[in-house]
C-alpha positions in Angstrom: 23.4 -27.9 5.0 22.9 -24.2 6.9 19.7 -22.6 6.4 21.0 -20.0 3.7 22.5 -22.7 1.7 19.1 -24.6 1.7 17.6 -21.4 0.7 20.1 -20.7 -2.1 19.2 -24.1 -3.3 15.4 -23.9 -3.3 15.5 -20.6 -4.5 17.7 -21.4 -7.2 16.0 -24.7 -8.4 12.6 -22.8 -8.1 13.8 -19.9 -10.7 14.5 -22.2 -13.3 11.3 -23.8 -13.3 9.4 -20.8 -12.7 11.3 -19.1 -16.1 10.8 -22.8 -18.2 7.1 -22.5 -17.5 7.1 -18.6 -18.8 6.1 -17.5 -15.1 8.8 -14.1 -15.9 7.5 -12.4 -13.1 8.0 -14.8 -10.3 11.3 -16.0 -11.4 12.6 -12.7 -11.5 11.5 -12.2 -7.1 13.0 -15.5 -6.9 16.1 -14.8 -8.2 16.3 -11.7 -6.6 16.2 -13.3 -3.3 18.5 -15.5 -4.3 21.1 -12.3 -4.7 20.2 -11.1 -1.9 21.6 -14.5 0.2 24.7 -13.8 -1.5 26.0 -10.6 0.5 29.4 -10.5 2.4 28.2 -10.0 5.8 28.8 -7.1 7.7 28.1 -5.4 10.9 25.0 -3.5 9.9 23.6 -7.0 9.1 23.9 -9.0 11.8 22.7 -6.4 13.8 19.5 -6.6 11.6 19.7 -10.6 12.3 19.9 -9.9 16.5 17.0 -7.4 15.8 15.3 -9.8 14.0 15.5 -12.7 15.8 14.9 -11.0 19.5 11.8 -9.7 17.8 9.9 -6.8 17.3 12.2 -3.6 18.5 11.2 -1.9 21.9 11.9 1.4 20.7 8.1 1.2 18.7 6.9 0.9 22.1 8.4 4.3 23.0 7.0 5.7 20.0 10.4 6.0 17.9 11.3 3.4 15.7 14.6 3.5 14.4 15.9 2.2 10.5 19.1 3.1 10.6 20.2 -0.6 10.0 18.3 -0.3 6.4 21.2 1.7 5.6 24.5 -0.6 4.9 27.6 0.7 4.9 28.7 1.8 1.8 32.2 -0.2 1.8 29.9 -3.5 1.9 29.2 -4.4 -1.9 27.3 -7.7 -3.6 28.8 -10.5 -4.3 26.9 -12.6 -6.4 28.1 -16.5 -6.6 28.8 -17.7 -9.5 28.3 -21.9 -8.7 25.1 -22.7 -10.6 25.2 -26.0 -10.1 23.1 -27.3 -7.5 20.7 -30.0 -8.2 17.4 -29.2 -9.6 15.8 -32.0 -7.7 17.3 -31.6 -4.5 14.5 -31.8 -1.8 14.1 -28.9 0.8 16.1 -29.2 4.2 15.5 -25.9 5.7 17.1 -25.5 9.3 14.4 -23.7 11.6 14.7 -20.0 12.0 15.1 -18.4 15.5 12.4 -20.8 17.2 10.3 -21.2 14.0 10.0 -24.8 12.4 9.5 -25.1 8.7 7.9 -27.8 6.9 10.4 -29.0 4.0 8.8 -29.0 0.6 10.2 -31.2 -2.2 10.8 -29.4 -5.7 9.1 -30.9 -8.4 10.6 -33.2 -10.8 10.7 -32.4 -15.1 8.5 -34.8 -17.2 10.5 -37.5 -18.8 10.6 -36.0 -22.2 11.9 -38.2 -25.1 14.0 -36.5 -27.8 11.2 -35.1 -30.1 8.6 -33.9 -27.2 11.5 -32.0 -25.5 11.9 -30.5 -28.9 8.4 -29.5 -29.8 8.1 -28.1 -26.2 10.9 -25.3 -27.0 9.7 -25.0 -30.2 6.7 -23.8 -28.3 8.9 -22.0 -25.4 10.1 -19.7 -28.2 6.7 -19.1 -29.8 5.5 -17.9 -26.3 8.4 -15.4 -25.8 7.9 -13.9 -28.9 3.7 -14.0 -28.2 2.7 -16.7 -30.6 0.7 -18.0 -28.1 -1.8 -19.4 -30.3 1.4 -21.2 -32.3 2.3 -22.3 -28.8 -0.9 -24.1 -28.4 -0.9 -25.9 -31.6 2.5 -27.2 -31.1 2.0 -29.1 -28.0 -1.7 -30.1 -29.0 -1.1 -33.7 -28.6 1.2 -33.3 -25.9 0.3 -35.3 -22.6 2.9 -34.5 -19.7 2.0 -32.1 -17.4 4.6 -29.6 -17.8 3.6 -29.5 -21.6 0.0 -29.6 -20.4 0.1 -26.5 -17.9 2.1 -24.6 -20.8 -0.7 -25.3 -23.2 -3.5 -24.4 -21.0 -1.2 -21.4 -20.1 -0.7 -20.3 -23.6 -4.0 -20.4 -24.5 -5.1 -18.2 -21.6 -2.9 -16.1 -22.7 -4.1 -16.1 -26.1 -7.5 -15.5 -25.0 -6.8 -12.4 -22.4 -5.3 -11.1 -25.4 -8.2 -11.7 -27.7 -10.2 -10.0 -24.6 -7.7 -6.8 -24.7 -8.3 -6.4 -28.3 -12.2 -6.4 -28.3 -12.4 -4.5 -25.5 -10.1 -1.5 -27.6 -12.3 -2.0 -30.8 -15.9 -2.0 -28.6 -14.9 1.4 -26.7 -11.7 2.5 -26.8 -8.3 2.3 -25.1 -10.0 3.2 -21.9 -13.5 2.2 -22.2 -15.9 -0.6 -20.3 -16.4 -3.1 -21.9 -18.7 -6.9 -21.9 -15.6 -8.8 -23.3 -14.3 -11.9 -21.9 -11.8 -14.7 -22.3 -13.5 -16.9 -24.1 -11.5 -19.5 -23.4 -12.2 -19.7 -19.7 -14.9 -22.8 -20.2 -12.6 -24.8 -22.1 -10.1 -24.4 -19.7 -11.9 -24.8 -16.5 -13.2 -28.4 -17.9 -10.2 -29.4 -18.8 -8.5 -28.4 -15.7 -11.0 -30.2 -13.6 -11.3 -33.1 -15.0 -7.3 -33.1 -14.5 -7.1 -32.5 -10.8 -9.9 -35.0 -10.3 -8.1 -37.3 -12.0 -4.7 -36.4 -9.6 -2.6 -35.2 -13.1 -2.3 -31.8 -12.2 1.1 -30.0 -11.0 1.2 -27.4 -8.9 1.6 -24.7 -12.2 -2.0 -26.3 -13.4 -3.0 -25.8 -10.1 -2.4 -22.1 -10.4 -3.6 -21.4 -13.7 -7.0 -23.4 -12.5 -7.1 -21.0 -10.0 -6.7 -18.0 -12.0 -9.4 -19.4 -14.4 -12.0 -19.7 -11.1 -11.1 -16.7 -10.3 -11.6 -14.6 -13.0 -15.2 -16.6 -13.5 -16.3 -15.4 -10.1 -15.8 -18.7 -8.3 -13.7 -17.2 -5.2 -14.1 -19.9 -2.5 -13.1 -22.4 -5.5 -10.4 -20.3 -6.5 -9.3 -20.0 -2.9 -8.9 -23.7 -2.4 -7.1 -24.2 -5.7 -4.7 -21.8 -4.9 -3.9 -23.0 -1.3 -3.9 -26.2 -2.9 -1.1 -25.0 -5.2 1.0 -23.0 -3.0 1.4 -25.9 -0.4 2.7 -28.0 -3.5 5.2 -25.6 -4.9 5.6 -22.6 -2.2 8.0 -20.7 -4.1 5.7 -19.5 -7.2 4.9 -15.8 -5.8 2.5 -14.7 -8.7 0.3 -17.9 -7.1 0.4 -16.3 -3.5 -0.5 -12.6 -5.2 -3.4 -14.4 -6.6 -4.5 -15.6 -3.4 -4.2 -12.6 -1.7 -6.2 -10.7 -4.0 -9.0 -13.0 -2.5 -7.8 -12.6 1.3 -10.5 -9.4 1.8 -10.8 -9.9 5.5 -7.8 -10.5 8.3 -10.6 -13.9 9.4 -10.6 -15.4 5.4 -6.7 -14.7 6.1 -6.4 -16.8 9.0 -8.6 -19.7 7.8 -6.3 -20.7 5.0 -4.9 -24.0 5.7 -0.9 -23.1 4.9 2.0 -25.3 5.2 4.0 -23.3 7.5 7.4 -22.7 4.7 9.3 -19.8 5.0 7.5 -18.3 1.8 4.5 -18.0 4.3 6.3 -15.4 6.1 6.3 -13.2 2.8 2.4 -13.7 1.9 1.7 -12.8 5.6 3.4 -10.0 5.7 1.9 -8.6 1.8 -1.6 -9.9 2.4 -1.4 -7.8 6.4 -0.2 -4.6 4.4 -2.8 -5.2 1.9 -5.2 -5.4 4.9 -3.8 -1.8 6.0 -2.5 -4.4 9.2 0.5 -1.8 8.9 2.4 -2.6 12.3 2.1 -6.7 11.8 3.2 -6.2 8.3 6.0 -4.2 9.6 7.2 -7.0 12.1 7.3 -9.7 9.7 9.2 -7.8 7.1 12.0 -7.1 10.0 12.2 -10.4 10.9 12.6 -11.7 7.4 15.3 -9.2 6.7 17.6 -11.4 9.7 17.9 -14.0 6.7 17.9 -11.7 3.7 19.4 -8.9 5.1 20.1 -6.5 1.7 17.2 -7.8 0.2 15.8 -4.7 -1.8 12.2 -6.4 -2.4 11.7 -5.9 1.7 13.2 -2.6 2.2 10.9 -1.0 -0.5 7.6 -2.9 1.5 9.2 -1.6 4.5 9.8 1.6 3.0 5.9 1.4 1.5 4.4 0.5 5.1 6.1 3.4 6.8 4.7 5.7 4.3 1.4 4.3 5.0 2.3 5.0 9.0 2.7 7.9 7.9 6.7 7.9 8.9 7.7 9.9 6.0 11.4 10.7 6.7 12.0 7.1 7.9 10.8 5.6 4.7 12.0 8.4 2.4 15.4 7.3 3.9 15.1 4.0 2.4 14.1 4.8 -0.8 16.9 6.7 -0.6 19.0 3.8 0.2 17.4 1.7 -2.8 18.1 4.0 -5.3 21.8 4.6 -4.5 21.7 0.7 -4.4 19.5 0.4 -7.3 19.8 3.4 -9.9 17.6 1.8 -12.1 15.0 0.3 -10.2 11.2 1.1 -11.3 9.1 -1.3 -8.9 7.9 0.8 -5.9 9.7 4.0 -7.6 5.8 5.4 -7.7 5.3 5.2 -3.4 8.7 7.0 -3.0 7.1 9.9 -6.0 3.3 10.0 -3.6 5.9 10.6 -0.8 7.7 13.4 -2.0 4.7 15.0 -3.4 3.4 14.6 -0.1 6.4 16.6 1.6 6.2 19.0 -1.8 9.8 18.3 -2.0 10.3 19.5 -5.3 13.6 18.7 -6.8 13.7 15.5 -5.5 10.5 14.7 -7.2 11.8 16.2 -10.3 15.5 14.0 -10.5 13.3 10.7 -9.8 11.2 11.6 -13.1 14.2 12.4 -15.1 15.7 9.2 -13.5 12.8 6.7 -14.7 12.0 8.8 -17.8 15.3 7.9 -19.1 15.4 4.0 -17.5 12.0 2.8 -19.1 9.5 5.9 -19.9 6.5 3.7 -20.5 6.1 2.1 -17.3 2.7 2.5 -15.3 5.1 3.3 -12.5 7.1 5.8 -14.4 4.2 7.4 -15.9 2.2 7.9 -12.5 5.8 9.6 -11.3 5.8 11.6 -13.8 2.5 12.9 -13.9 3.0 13.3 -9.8 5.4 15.4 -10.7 3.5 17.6 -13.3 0.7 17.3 -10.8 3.3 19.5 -7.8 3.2 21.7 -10.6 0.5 22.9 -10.7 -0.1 21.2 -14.2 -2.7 19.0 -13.9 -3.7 18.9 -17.6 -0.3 17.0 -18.5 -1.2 15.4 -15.4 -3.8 13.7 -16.0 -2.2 12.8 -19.6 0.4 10.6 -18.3 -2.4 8.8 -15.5 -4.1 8.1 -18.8 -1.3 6.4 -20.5 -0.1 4.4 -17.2 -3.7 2.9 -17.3 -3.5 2.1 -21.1 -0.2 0.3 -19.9 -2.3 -1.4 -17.4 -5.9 -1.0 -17.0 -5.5 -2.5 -13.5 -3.0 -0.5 -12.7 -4.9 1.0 -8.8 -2.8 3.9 -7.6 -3.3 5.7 -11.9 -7.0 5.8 -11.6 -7.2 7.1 -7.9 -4.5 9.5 -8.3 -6.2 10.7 -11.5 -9.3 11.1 -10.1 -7.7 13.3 -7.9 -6.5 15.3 -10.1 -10.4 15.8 -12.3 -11.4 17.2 -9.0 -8.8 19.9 -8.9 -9.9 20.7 -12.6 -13.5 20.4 -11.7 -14.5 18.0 -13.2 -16.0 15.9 -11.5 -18.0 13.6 -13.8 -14.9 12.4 -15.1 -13.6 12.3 -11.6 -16.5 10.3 -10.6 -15.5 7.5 -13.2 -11.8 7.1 -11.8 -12.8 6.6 -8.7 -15.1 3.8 -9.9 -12.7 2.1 -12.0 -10.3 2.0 -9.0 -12.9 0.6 -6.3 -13.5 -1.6 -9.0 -10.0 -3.1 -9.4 -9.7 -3.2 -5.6 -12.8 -2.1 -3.3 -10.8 -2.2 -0.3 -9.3 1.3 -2.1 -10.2 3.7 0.7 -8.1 6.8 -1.2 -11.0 5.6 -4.0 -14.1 5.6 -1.8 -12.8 9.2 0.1 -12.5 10.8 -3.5 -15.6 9.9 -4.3 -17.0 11.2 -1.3 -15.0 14.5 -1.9 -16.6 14.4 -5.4 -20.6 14.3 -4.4 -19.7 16.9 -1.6 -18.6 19.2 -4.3 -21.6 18.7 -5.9 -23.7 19.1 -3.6 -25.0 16.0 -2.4 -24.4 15.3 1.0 -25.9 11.8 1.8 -24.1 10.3 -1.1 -21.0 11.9 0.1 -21.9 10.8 3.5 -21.9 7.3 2.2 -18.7 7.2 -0.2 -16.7 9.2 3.8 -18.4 6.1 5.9 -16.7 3.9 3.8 -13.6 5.2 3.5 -13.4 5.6 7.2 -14.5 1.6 7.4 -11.3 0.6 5.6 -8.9 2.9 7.1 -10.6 4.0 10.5 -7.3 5.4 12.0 -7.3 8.2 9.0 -8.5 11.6 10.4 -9.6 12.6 6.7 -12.7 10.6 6.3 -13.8 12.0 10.0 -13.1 15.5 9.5 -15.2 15.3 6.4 -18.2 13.6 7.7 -18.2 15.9 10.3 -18.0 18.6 7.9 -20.9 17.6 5.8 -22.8 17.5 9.7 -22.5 20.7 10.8 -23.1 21.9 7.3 -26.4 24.1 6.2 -28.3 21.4 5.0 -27.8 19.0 8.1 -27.3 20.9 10.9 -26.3 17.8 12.7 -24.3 19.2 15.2 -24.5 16.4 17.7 -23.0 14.0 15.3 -20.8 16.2 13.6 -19.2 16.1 17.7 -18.7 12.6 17.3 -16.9 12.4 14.1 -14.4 15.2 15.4 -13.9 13.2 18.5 -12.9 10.1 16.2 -10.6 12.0 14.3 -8.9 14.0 17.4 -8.2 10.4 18.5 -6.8 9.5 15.1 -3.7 11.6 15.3 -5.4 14.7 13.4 -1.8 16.0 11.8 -3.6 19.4 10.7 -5.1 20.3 14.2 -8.2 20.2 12.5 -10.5 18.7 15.2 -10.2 20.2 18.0 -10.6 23.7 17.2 -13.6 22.4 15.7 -14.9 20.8 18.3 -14.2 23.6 21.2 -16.5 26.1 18.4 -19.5 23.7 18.5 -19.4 23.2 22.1 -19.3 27.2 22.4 -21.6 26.7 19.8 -24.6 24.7 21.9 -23.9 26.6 24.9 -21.1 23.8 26.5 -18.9 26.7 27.6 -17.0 24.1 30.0 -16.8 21.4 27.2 -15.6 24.3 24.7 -13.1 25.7 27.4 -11.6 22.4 27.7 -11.1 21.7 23.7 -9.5 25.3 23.3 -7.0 24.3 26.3 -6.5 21.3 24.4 -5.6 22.5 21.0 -3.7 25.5 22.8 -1.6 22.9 24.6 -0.9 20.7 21.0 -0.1 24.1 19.1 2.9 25.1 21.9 4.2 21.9 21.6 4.1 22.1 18.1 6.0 25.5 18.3 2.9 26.6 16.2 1.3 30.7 15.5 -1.2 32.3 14.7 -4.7 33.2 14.6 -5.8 29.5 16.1 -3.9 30.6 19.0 -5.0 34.2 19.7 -8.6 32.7 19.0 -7.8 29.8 22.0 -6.3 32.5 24.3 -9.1 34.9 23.5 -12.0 32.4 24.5 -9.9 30.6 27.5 -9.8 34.6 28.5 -13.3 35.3 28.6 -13.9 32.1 30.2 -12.0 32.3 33.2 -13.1 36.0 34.1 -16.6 34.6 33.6 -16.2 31.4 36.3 -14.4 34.6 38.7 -10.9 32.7 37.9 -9.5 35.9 37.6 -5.7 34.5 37.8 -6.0 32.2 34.7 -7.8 35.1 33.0 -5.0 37.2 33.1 -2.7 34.9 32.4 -4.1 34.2 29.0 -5.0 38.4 28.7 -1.2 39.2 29.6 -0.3 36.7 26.7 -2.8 38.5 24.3 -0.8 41.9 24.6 2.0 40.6 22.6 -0.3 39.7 19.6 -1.8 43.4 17.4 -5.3 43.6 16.7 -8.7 43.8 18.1 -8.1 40.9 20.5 -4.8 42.6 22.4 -7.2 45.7 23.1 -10.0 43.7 24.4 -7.6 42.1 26.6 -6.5 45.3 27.7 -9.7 46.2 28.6 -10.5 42.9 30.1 -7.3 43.4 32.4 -8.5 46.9 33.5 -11.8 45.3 34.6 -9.8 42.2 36.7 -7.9 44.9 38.1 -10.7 46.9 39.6 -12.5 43.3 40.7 -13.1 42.9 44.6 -11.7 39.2 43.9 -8.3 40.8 42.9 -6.9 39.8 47.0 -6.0 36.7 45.3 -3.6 37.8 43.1 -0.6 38.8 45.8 1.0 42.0 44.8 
C-alpha cells in the first residue's frame, strides 16, 4: 500500500469514529485532509513535493522567500473519490516520508454491541445532536462499553458546561465574570480515574479525562493524559489543541514523550506558531504540503505565519488563493481581514465582509471582520458592537477581546479598554498584542511604571517586535523619567528588530546629540539617512539628517563631506537651505579649502 493510500485509509477510518463519538470538529479536519489526498496531480505540486522533501528553500537564506507554488494552476480541479469502502479496522502501514520513519498506529476497534445497546446508543447519538445532552446521559446510564462510556461522560460534560454558560448569563450578563463552574467536573474526574487505573479507558476517555484535569487546574496531569491519548489514537486533532494549549514554553514542548506519526508533524508545526517559533513553523508546514499538496487547512497557517513575519503580500496572495478556492470558507477569513486592515486596503476589506456577512453572519470570525472593517472606517462605535457579539459567540474567542480593546483606546476609554485586554491575557497570557495594549493603556493614563511593566512583557513574548521597544523607550526619555541612558538601549533593541517606521534611529542620533555624543549622534543620522535613500523616502527626517551631518563635518574641519551634505540642502526651501548657504560661504572662505581641487 503507497503512503497516500495508507493515509486515505487512516484518515478515512478516523473520521467516522471521530463523527460517531460527536467529536464534529475533528472529523471535519480529518476529512478535509482526506480531500485534500484526493487531487489530480499536477506540475505545481510536485514541485511543492521536490521542495518539500529537499527541505527548507535556499531562497529564505537570501532573504526572499518565494510562494508561488501555493498558487495551482487553475485548470487543476478536485477530484474527490468516491470508494468509501475501506475497512474501518484496517491497521496503519504508513511508508516513511522522505527519510522520516513513522510508527504505525492501529485504529481502534467498535464495542461489540448486541442489538438493543447499539440501539439505545443512537437513540442517544440523536439526543446529543439535537442538545439533549442530559437525555443522552440517561439513556446509556447502565451502559458499560467504552465507547458508550466516553459518550456518557462526554454528554454530561457537555451538559454541565452548558449549565456553567447559563449561570454565568443570569449572575452578570452576557459578558460578565463570573464564579460558575461545571459542576460536574468531580463526578467525572472519579469516574474517569478509577477507569484508566483500572486499564478500561479508550483513547476518547482519555481525552475528555484530560479536558476535565485541565479545566480543574491540574496541568501536569492533564498533560500526561493527553500524551497518553494522542499516542493511542493520533488522529483526534481537538486532543492535540488541548495539549497545546498547555505547551507554554518551546522546553515543556520538547519534553513530551510523542510517538513519532505523521500527525506529529501538524501539532509541531501549530504548537511552534503558537510559540511565535514563526520560521520552524514555517518549514514544517512546507514539508507537510509534499504529501497534501492543495490542502487548504496548511495554506491558511502558512498564510497566518507569514502575516505574523510580517510578509504581507506573500500571505495576502494565499488568502487570495483560498478564497477563489474556497468562496465560502470562514476559518482564518479573520487573519486575512487584520491583514488588509493592516495595508488599509479598503475594498478588499469591504468584499470579504459582504462575502462572510452573507455565508454565516454570526460567526466570531465573521463578526471580528466585520467590525475590522467598520473599525478602517473610522467607526469604531459599530466597531466595537460587532467585537461584542463575536465574544458572546465565544467568550474565548482571543483575537475579539484584543482587537476590541484596541478599539476603547481610540474612543478613550480606557477603563473599558483595560478590561479587554485582561480578558484576553486571560484566555491566553502568551497574548503579547494583549500585554502591549495594556501597556498603551496606563501610558495614556499616565502611569508610566505600570506601563513599563505591561511594554516589558510584551517585548518578552515577541522580542523581535520593534513596538514594545520604541515604547519603553518612549516612556524613558519621557518627563517623568528622564532615563535617557536606558531609553538608548531600548532604541538599540528595536533598530535591530527591523524598525519598519524608521523610528529608532532618528531617535537615537537626537539623544546622542542630546548628551553631548556628537560622534555617536553623527553616526545614527548617517544611518537613518543611508535606510531613508534606500527606501526612496522624503522629507523633513532627511533635511534634519543632512542638516546635523552638515554642521558636523564643518565642525571636525571635514569640510568636503560638509559641503556635500550643504550642496544637497539647496534643493530643499526653508530655513535649513539658507543656513547651508551660509555654511557654504564660510567653507569657501576656510584656509582648509586646498583640499577641495578646483
Amino acid at each position: 500500500m503507497s503512503s497516500k493510500e495508507s493515509y486515505r485509509v487512516e484518515l478515512r477510518s478516523a473520521a467516522r469514529h471521530l463523527s460517531d463519538r460527536g467529536l464534529y470538529c475533528a472529523a471535519k479536519w480529518a476529512l478535509e485532509l482526506l480531500v485534500d489526498l484526493d487531487v489530480l496531480p499536477s506540475a505545481s505540486s510536485s514541485a511543492v513535493s521536490a521542495r518539500a522533501s529537499a527541505g527548507p528553500s535556499t531562497s529564505a537564506a537570501s532573504g526572499f522567500r518565494s510562494f508561488s507554488h501555493l498558487h495551482p494552476d487553475a485548470s487543476c480541479r478536485r477530484c474527490v473519490r468516491s470508494d468509501s469502502s475501506a475497512p474501518a479496522s484496517a491497521e496503519a502501514a504508513v511508508t516513511p516520508q522522505a527519510g522520516v520513519s513513522y510508527v504505525s498506529t492501529p485504529l481502534p476497534a467498535d464495542d461489540g454491541f448486541d442489538g438493543g445497546s447499539n440501539d439505545r446508543y443512537l437513540l442517544a447519538k440523536s439526543y446529543f445532536d439535537c442538545r439533549e445532552y442530559r437525555r443522552a446521559v440517561y439513556v446509556l446510564e447502565n451502559q458499560t462499553g467504552k465507547k458508550a462510556v466516553f459518550f456518557r461522560c462526554y454528554s454530561l460534560y457537555l451538559a454541565g458546561e452548558k449549565r456553567k454558560e447559563e449561570e454565568m448569563f443570569e449572575l452578570e450578563g452576557s459578558l460578565g465574570k463570573s464564579d460558575a463552574v461545571n459542576r460536574e467536573l468531580i463526578s467525572l474526574e472519579r469516574e474517569l480515574s478509577s477507569l484508566r487505573r483500572a486499564g478500561s479507558i479508550d483513547s476518547f476517555g482519555l481525552y475528555l479525562y484530560g479536558i476535565i484535569l485541565k479545566d480543574k487546574g491540574c496541568e501536569n496531569a492533564a498533560m500526561k493524559v493527553l500524551v497518553e491519548s494522542v499516542n493511542c489514537f493520533p488522529w483526534n486533532w481537538s486532543a492535540w489543541l488541548e495539549l497545546q494549549a498547555l505547551c507554554t514554553t518551546a522546553d515543556t514542548l520538547n519534553n513530551l514523550n510523542l510517538k513519532n506519526h505523521w500527525m506529529k508533524d501538524f501539532f509541531l508545526a501549530s504548537a511552534y506558531q503558537e510559540l511565535k517559533m514563526h520560521e520552524e513553523a514555517l518549514k514544517r508546514y512546507e514539508r507537510l504540503l509534499g504529501v497534501f499538496q492543495s490542502s487548504n487547512y496548511i495554506q491558511s497557517q502558512i498564510a497566518t505565519v507569514l502575516y505574523c513575519l510580517r510578509e504581507l503580500d506573500d500571505a495576502e496572495l494565499i488568502f487570495e488563493d483560498l478564497l477563489c478556492k474556497d468562496p465560502h470558507r470562514v476559518e482564518s477569513m479573520d487573519v486575512y481581514s487584520n491583514l488588509l486592515y493592516a495595508k488599509e486596503s479598503f475594498s478588499p476589506l469591504s468584499f470579504l465582509a459582504h462575502r462572510v456577512s452573507l455565508t454565516d453572519k454570526y460567526r466570531p470570525e465573521s463578526c471580528c471582520i466585520i467590525a475590522n472593517y467598520y473599525s478602517l472606517k473610522g467607526q469604531h462605535e459599530k466597531s466595537v458592537l460587532y467585537f461584542r457579539r463575536a465574544v458572546k459567540l465565544n467568550r474565548k474567542f482571543l483575537s475579539a477581546w484584543t482587537l476590541m480593546g484596541h478599539e476603547y483606546v481610540e474612543m478613550k476609554n480606557t477603563p473599558a479598554a483595560t478590561d479587554a485586554y485582561r480578558r484576553a491575557i486571560e484566555i491566553n497570557p502568551r497574548d503579547y498584542r494583549a500585554w502591549y495594549g495594556l501597556g498603551q493603556t496606563y501610558e495614556v493614563m499616565s502611569m508610566p511604571f505600570y506601563a513599563l511593566y505591561y511594554f516589558r512583557k510584551s517585548s518578552y513574548l515577541q522580542p523581535n517586535d520593534s513596538r514594545p521597544w520604541i515604547a519603553m523607550a518612549h516612556l524613558y526619555e519621557s518627563a517623568p523619567l528622564q532615563m535617557l541612558n536606558e531609553a538608548i538601549k531600548c532604541f538599540k533593541r528595536a533598530a535591530n528588530c527591523n524598525d519598519s517606521e524608521g523610528i529608532a534611529l532618528l531617535q537615537l542620533a537626537k539623544l546622542h546629540d542630546a548628551l553631548g555624543h556628537s560622534e555617536r549622534a553623527a553616526f545614527f543620522y548617517k544611518k537613518d539617512l543611508d535606510r531613508m535613500e534606500a527606501e526612496e523616502r522624503q522629507g523633513h527626517n532627511m533635511v534634519e539628517a543632512m542638516f546635523y551631518l552638515a554642521k558636523y563635518y564643518q565642525t571636525k574641519k571635514r569640510f568636503q563631506e560638509a559641503e556635500y551634505y550643504c550642496r544637497r540642502l539647496l534643493d530643499y526651501t526653508g530655513p535649513e537651505s539658507e543656513t547651508a548657504r551660509s555654511l557654504l560661504r564660510g567653507l569657501e572662505i576656510s584656509p582648509d579649502m586646498e583640499h577641495f581641487g578646483p
